[in-house]
C-alpha angles and dihedrals in degrees: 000000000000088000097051090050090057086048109054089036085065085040097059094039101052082059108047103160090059080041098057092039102049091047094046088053096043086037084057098038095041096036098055095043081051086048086059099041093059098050092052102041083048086061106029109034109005107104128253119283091246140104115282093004090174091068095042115097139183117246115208134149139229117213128188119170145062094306085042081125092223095297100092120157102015146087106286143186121244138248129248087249097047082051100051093045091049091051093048098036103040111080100175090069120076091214132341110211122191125207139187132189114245135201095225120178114202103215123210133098089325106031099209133195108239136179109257131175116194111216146183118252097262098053094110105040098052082046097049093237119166140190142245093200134007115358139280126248118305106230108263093013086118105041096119116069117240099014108095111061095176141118147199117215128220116245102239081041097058088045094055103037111036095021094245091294108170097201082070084099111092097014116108130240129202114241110177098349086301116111113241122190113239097241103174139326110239124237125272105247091051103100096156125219097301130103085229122051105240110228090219143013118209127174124283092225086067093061079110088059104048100024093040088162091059121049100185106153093083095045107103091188100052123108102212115121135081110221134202133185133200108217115224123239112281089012113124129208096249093043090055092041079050094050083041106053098054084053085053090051093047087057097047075064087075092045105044108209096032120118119194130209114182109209114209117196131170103258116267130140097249084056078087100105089212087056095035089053096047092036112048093065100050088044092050081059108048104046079048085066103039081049089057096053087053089052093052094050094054097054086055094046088045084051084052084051091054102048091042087056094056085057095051092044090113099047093053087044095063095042094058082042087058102045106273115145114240079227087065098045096043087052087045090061103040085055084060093052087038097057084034093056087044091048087051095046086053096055085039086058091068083055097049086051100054101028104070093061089057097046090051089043083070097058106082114216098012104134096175111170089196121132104246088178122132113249140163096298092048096052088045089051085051090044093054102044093042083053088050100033081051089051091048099044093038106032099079096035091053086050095047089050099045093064121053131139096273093204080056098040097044090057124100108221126097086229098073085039086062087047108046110099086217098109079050103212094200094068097044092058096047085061094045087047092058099034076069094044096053101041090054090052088060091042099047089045076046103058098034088065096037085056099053093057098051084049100050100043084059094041123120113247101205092255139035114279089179108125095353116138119188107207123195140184122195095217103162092059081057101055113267131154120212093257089056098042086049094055098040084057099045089045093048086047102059083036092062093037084057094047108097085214084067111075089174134016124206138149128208132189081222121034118208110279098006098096145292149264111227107189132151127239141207108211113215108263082351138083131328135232094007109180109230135142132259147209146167128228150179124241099268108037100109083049089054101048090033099242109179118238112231103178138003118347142320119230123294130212085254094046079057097033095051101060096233119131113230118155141218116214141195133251099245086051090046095051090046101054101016102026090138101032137055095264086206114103085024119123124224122184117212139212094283098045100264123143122228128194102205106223102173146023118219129185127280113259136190105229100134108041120026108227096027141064129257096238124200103016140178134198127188127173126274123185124203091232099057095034149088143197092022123159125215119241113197140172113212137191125275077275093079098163090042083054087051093052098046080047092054090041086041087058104038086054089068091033128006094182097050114101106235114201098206115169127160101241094244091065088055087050088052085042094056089046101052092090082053096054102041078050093054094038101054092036084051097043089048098043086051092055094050095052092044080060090041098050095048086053088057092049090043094054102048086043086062095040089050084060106037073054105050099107092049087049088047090055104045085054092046086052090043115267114152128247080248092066096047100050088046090054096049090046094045093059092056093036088053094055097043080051096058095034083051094052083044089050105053095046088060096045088048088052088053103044087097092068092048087049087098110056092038113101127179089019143059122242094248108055114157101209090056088051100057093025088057090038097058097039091061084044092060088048093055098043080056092052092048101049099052090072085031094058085044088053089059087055093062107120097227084212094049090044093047093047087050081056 
């Protein structure tokens, strides 16, 4: 073995130009499959970042029944009360801590929106968490609700926020309007279990007091809560899912026809069933398509291989002349594509280091605190796919090579060397053939999603989001009644509609792109249980977005103000359920009971979804003074950040502590595409790439082919044909093999459109325009590829070619 490695170190040395080739392409294939490999095993296997990890496990649930609380079935969260009789009840676990995301709102000069998790006590101690300054929470300090208004603040919080000032500890800060004591500040390398480092932890038996519209901690029958479990020494996994389980069987007592299943999992962050659910998928994608450019590479390395072989015909000739095994040779080259794979994986590993950084630095916002540093696993990962990327560049090419006609191959001219079938041709084309396939794939899966973005960033809405600012305030997480809530917004509303940077005034229970109301309807003497969508509104809404009317009339300050309930509806709901009938005059009961008359028809809109309309749609009258949870819909002046800044100062005048959300609605539009453009930008980075490989494969094969065809060129030029010939036959047998990988190619991307249905927005999977528009532009890749060694071929000297001969 010893022996093989020198030598094909020498080998791969003495050619350095297939050498260099052949590492760039693996180093690219092998380094960006590593990249993503480390970004998903970081979120979704590397242990926690506490201490111990390997002890520490995820707690879920599995309910099926009639109390199965709509998440039958699947993976849930738990309740305050399951917690707390799986903490008292389990023995093979050293503490069980349970955990909850929370809106908090710091309050101060500049009230501020901030990242909170609310815990149990012993959050701390069963994760190993320490402290920089003060201490964390005692166990069973928090068990009464209500009772522990205190908080630990995050390190980089702590810095950012209060400057690293150490007298912090003891002073009172302001969640959700109720005052919480500084109790620590946690140590800087405690980061907890969450992607994202929470800036403060509070207890969970204050969730009353900063979710006040929500009193969970009572509800048996609530998943809500994260949970995670320290093992004890010597407990295994399956020993603690076993104690658990009977607990969970003791409580279905209390919910007959309820069935639990507990559900133990060695602690990571993808164990969250929200993020389990939204994540696999896209995963599943993307290393798909970074499998695909390693494939790619490997066909053109394997190509390299090939070529190389032909060269060395002579030499492997006079070693089985001489008594060598094909067994051995065949060992001796793959030894070759095997050091050459883990030399590549080597120079791929600088690529997985730095390349995870940049692909986070496109996702705005992220602020993910996960280690995205290679580790064992990581270089075992790039270990194992450089050994079989080596086996499945270098395995049919060591075969090919290991088997030619010995009276040929022994031979000295270069005219057996044409005729000889060892740089089998055949094979060499049919990876060609598939380098352009799958890369076409990418690029077609590419520019679909790249078009509809450019489609639906440039796609009418329906109305005019030009100087409209939605404005929100999340008054039921401050305290609010209904009553106050009703007279803050009353009070703001005549303040704006008085501002002369407010041109309309509206207000929405859904504002456009921040979210939606799915109901059912019965139409009056019509169908029953009809899915639409649904909305309230005030009186001038469609005025200040600028809907269209199509038919009858929009609400009226006495259509709010009299408590009745008509609706307006929209054209696609009018077609489904009217389409041969005037929908005005017509009732509608709703979900609740509620009857409608319908007395207008508006335009359909796209508010929900950028790039596609709304569909059936409802709107009913809201008032500010008999509603909650409204947002404000305005339309400013041209000034639109001067008109920001008179909404924020419009609304602290009435309540400086209240946290106002105000964004101009272009930059929710932007908000609701940005899936859709770290989508695009990765496919089309990825795609690129593979047709960069595939497109040097091209170029590598007919340069080969320009050489094993020297003397016959030679030939054609020395019996007249033209340099234009020459350089259109070299050109039409590329060209002939892009043709047919390209056919191959969009058959497949048209047969996977379905998985990529999904992320598109603004286009169909099938657009016609993206697949010849793709299809051409790889083709002209290609023709360039393919006349670079084609223009070299007309160059051949017919006299220098013959003498060689």
């Amino acid at each position: 073995m010893f022996h093989d490695l020198r030598y094909s170190l020498r080998a791969l040395l003495k050619h350095r130009n297939f050498t260099v080739a052949a590492l760039l392409t693996l180093a690219l294939g092998i380094g960006i499959n590593t990249s993503i490999f480390t970004l998903l095993y970081s979120v979704a296997f590397r242990p926690l970042p506490v201490k111990d990890a390997d002890r520490v496990v995820n707690v879920y649930q599995i309910l099926e029944g009639e109390f199965s609380r709509q998440v039958e079935g699947n993976v849930a969260l738990l309740s305050y009360p399951e917690y707390l009789n799986y903490r008292d009840r389990v023995t093979g676990l050293s503490g069980l801590t349970a955990s909850a995301d929370a809106k908090l709102y710091l309050g101060g000069n500049n009230v501020e929106r901030i990242n909170g998790l609310m815990v149990s006590d012993n959050y701390f101690s069963v994760l190993g968490g320490g402290t920089a300054l003060g201490r964390t929470f005692f166990d069973k300090e928090c068990q009464s609700p209500l009772q522990c208004p205190v908080a630990i603040l995050s390190h980089s919080f702590w810095q950012r926020r209060f400057g690293s000032d150490p007298s912090v500890i003891g002073t009172s800060i302001t969640l959700n309007r109720a005052r919480f004591t500084v109790l620590g500040v946690a140590a800087q390398e405690f980061r907890g279990a969450e992607m994202t480092t929470p800036d403060v932890w509070v207890p969970l038996t204050m969730q009353p007091a900063l979710m006040p519209e929500r009193k969970l901690l009572d509800v048996a029958n609530c998943s809500w809560l994260n949970v995670l479990g320290r093992l004890k020494d010597n407990v295994s996994v399956t020993q603690t899912q076993a104690e658990m389980q009977l607990v969970a069987a003791q409580m279905d007592q209390d919910f007959p026809g309820r069935k639990t299943t507990v559900d133990v999992r060695p602690g990571s962050y993808l164990n969250s069933p929200e993020v389990r659910d939204e994540g696999l998928p896209v995963a599943i994608l993307v290393m798909a398509a970074v499998g695909l450019v390693l494939l790619i590479a490997c066909a053109n390395v394997s190509n390299l291989m090939l070529a190389r072989a032909a060269a060395r015909r002579k030499e492997i000739a006079v070693r089985l002349a001489l008594g060598a095994s094909r067994s051995r040779l065949i060992r001796l080259l793959l030894t070759e594509s095997l050091l050459l794979a883990v030399l590549g994986g080597l120079i791929g590993l600088l690529l997985a280091v730095s390349l995870p950084p940049v692909l986070l630095s496109v996702i705005p916002e992220a602020g993910l605190d996960v280690d995205f540093t290679p580790n064992a696993t990581v270089f075992a990962y790039m270990f194992l796919i450089s050994l079989v990327t080596g086996v499945a560049f270098g395995l049919a090419p060591a075969i090919q090579s290991t088997k030619p006609n010995l009276t040929d191959a022994l031979k000295s001219t270069k005219s057996t060397a044409t005729k000889s079938r060892i740089s089998a041709p055949r094979l060499r084309n049919l990876l060609v053939i598939g380098q352009v396939a799958v890369s076409l794939v990418l690029l077609i899966g590419a520019g679909l999603l790249v078009r509809g973005l450019q489609r639906a960033r440039s796609t009418d809405l329906g109305f005019d989001q030009k100087n409209v600012v939605v404005m929100s305030l999340d008054l039921t997480t401050q305290g609010y009644d209904e009553a106050r809530a009703a007279t803050l917004y009353t009070q703001l509303s005549e303040r704006l509609k008085a501002s002369p940077a407010i041109k309309s005034v509206s207000l929405a229970q859904v504002a456009p792109f921040s979210g939606r109301i799915e109901t059912t309807i019965d139409i009056e003497n019509g169908g029953s249980s009809l899915a639409v969508g649904a909305n309230g509104v005030s009186a001038d809404y469609f005025q200040t977005l600028g809907v269209p009317l199509r038919r009858g009339r929009a609400f009226t300050d006495e259509d709010v103000r009299s408590g009745e309930s008509p609706a307006v509806i929209s054209q696609a709901m009018a077609t489904r359920f009217w389409s041969n009938s005037d929908p005005v005059g017509k009732r509608f009961k709703d979900h609740d009971g509620a009857w409608h008359e319908i007395i207008g028809v508006v335009a359909d809109i796209s508010s929900r979804d950028v790039g596609k309309l709304d569909g059936p749609l409802f709107y009913t009258p809201v008032s500010a003074a008999k509603s909650t949870g409204l947002s404000f819909v305005l339309r400013t002046n041209e000034n639109v950040a001067a008109s920001v800044s008179a909404i924020r100062e419009a609304s602290r005048s009435l309540d400086k502590d209240a946290f106002v959300s105000v964004a101009p609605l272009e930059e929710n539009v932007r908000r609701m595409l940005e899936p859709a453009r770290m989508s695009a930008w990765f496919s089309g980075t990825v795609s690129l790439l593979a047709l960069l490989i595939a497109a040097t494969g091209i170029y590598g094969m007919l340069s080969y082919h320009v050489v094993e065809r020297t003397s016959e060129i030679g030939i054609r030029m020395a019996l007249g044909a033209q340099r234009r010939n020459v350089l259109l036959l070299i050109i039409r047998d590329g060209m002939k093999l892009t043709a047919i990988g390209a056919a191959i190619g969009v058959a497949a991307a048209f047969a996977l459109t379905k998985v990529l249905s999904s992320l598109l927005v603004g286009i169909e999977g099938t657009d016609v325009f993206t697949f010849i528009a793709v299809s051409t532009g790889a083709l002209a890749v290609a023709l360039v590829a393919c006349y670079i060694p084609a223009r070299r071929a007309t160059k051949v000297n017919p006299l220098v070619a013959l003498r060689s001969e």
